[in-house]
N, C-alpha and C positions, 0 to 999 in steps of 0.2 A: 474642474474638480468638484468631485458632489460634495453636498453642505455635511454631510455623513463622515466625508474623510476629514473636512476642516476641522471637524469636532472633534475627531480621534485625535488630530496632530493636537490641539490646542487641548484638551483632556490630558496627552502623554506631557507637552510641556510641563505645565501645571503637577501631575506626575514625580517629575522628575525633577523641578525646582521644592517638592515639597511631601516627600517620599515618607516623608513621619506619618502622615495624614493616611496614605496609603495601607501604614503600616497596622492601622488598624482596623483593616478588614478582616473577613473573615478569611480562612483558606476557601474554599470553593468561592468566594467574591472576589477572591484576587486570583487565583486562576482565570477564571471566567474573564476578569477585566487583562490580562496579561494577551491571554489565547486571541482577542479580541484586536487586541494593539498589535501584535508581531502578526496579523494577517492585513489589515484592515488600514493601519497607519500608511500618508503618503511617505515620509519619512524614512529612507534608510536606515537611519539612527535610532530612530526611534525605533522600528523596529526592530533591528538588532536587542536595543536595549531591555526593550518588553520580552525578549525571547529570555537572555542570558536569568529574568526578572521571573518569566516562569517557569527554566528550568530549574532556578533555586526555592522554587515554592514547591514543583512537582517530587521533587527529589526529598524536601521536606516531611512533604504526606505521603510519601510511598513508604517512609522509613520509619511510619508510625507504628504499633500495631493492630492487628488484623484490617491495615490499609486494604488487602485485596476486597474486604467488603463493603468500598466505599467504590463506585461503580465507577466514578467521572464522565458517565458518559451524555449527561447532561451539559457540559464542556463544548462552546461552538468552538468549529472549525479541527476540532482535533480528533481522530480515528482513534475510537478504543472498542477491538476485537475482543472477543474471548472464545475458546475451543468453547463446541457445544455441550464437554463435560464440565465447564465452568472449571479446569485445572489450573489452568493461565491464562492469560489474557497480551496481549500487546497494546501501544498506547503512541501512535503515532502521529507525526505532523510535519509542515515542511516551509519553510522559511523563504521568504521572496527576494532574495538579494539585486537581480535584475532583470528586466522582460523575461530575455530568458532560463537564468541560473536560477535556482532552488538549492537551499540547504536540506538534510533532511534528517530527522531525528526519530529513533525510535527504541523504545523499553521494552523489555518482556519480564512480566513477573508473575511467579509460580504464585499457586492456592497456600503456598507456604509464606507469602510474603518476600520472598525472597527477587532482589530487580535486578536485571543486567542491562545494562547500555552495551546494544548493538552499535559495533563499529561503522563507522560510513569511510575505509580510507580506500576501499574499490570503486572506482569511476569505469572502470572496463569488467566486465561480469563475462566471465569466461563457461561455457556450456558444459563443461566436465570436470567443473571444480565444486567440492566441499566445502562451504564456511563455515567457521565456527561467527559465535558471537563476538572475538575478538579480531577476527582478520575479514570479516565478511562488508556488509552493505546496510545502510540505512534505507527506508523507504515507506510509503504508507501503506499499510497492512489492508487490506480491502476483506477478505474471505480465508476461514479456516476451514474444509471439510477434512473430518475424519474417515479415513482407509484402513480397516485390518490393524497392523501396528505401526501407525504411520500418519500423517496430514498432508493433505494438500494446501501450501498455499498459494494465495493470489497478491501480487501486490503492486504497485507504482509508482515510478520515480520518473522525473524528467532529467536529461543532461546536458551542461551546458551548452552544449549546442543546441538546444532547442529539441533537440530528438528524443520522445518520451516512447518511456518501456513499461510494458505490461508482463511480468512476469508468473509464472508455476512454476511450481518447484514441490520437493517433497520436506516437509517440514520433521525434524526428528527430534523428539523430548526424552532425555537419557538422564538420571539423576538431578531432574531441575534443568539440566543444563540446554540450549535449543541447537541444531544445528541443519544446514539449509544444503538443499542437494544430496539426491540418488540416483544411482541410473537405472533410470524406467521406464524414461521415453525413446520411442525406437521408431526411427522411421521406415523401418523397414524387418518384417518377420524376419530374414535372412541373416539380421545378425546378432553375434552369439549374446547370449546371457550375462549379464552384466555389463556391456560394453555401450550401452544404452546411454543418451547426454540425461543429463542432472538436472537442467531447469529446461525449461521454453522459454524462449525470449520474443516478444512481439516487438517490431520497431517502428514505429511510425512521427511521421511530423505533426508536432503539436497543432497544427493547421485543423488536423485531420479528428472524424469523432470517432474513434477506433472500439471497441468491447472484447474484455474477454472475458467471459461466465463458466463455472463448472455449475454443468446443470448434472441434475440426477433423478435419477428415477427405476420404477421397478423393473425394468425390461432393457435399460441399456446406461454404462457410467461414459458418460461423455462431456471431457474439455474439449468445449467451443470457443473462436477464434476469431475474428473477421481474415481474408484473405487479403494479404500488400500488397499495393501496385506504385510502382513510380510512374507520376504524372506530371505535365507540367506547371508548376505555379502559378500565380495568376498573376506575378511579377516577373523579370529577367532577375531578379536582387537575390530571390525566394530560389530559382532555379527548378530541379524535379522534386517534389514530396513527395511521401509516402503517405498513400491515403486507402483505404478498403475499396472494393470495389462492386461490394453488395452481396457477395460470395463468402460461405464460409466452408471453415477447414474444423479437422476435431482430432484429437487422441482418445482412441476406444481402448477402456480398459480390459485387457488379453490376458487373464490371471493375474496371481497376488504378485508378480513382481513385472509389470511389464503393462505397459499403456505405446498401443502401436496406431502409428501416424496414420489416417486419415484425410484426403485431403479433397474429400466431398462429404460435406454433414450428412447427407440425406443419403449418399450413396449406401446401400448393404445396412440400412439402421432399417428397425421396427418403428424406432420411436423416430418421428419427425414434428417440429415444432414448429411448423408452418400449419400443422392440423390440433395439434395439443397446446393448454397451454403452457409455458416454460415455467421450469421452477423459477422463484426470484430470492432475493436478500434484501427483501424491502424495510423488513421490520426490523432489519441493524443498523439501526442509529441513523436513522431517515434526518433527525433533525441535522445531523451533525455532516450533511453529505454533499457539501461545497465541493464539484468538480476538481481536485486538482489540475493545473493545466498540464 
């Protein structure tokens, strides 16, 4: 165990036998020291504890006001997005309960100050369903592009099985309120309008280094993918994974309500990013971009 973690357990102890001491940091010092511990800590417990320790800090300074201009994103290990109109933002992160399992938490609060906690009681994410904020899914929030009256987003979560998902979906802002899923991905022109699934869902073994980017540009709107393949493990234990195979797939956007399947990048595009180079999202929150697993 590196001398890094011994520090954090024997820090959280200390912590935790002596919480007065704590109690007189600042907020952003105990955020920072919390976010630190629920990633970082060998300790289950500990981090459990430093989670529950900065949810009740987070929830504190969001409910202050004009919290929304207090950015957080100076905050390791924790993902705070904002629409590029600076209207809301999300504030995500994910809790390591065991190798494989992850908790996962996430906020969305309007330019009005106003915070919802996103539900996390969906473990199975269904392609043709609508969540609201109260029946939907937690996850780390990666990418917001804005569309017309609409967002796209990106985001990831891993599930207890080990099986992490990269999700798009179309993101909808109605009175404050957020809601996830439209149909507008179609993998095929032939069917009718509307009947189109609601997110993408990428699935792969956490094994595997998988990407999924909306790139954009002046000549063609294109969500990029890597292509799945099941292979076999480099164990009998592990079995077949799901790993890319160096091949990518896209949904080309085909009018304002319909992005149609693709399942050669480069095929029927102008733009090809093997000769150009790719838009990136480098300069959001570069400090803060601990791969989740």
């Amino acid at each position: 165990m590196s001398q890094h973690f011994h520090l954090l357990t024997l820090i959280t102890i200390l912590f935790i036998s002596n919480s007065d001491v704590y109690s007189q940091l600042s907020s952003s010092e105990s955020l920072t020291f919390y976010a630190d511990v629920l990633t970082n800590a060998s300790s289950l417990e500990n981090r459990i504890h430093a989670n529950e320790k900065f949810i009740e800090e987070l929830d504190q300074t969001l409910s202050l006001k004009e919290s929304f201009k207090n950015s957080l994103e100076s905050l390791p290990w924790i993902f705070v997005r904002y629409a590029p109109s600076r209207e809301f933002r999300f504030i995500s992160w994910q809790l390591e309960l065991d190798e494989k399992q992850f908790q996962y938490f996430t906020y969305f609060q309007s330019e009005t100050g106003k915070v919802i906690k996103i539900s996390d009681d969906n473990q199975t994410l269904e392609l043709r369903e609508t969540y609201s904020a109260s029946n939907g899914y937690a996850a780390i929030i990666h990418q917001i592009i804005p569309f017309d009256n609409y967002y796209l987003l990106a985001s990831y979560r891993q599930k207890p099985n080990g099986i992490s998902q990269k999700i798009c979906e179309v993101l909808d802002v109605k009175d404050g309120e957020p809601s996830f899923g439209k149909s507008l991905f179609y993998e095929s022109a032939n069917v009718p309008n509307g009947r189109g699934k609601k997110r993408v869902i990428m699935t792969y073994s956490s094994v595997a280094s998988a990407s999924m980017n909306i790139n954009l540009n002046t000549i063609e709107k294109v969500i990029v993918f890597d292509h799945i393949i099941s292979v076999p493990g480099k164990t009998s234990k592990e079995g077949m994974i799901q790993v890319p195979d160096g091949s990518f797939e896209a949904y080309v956007q085909n009018g304002p309500d319909k992005w149609l399947y693709n399942p050669n990048l480069y095929e029927g595009l102008e733009y090809n990013p093997k000769s150009q180079s790719k838009p990136t999202n480098r300069k959001n929150n570069v400090k803060n971009s601990k791969k989740p697993r």
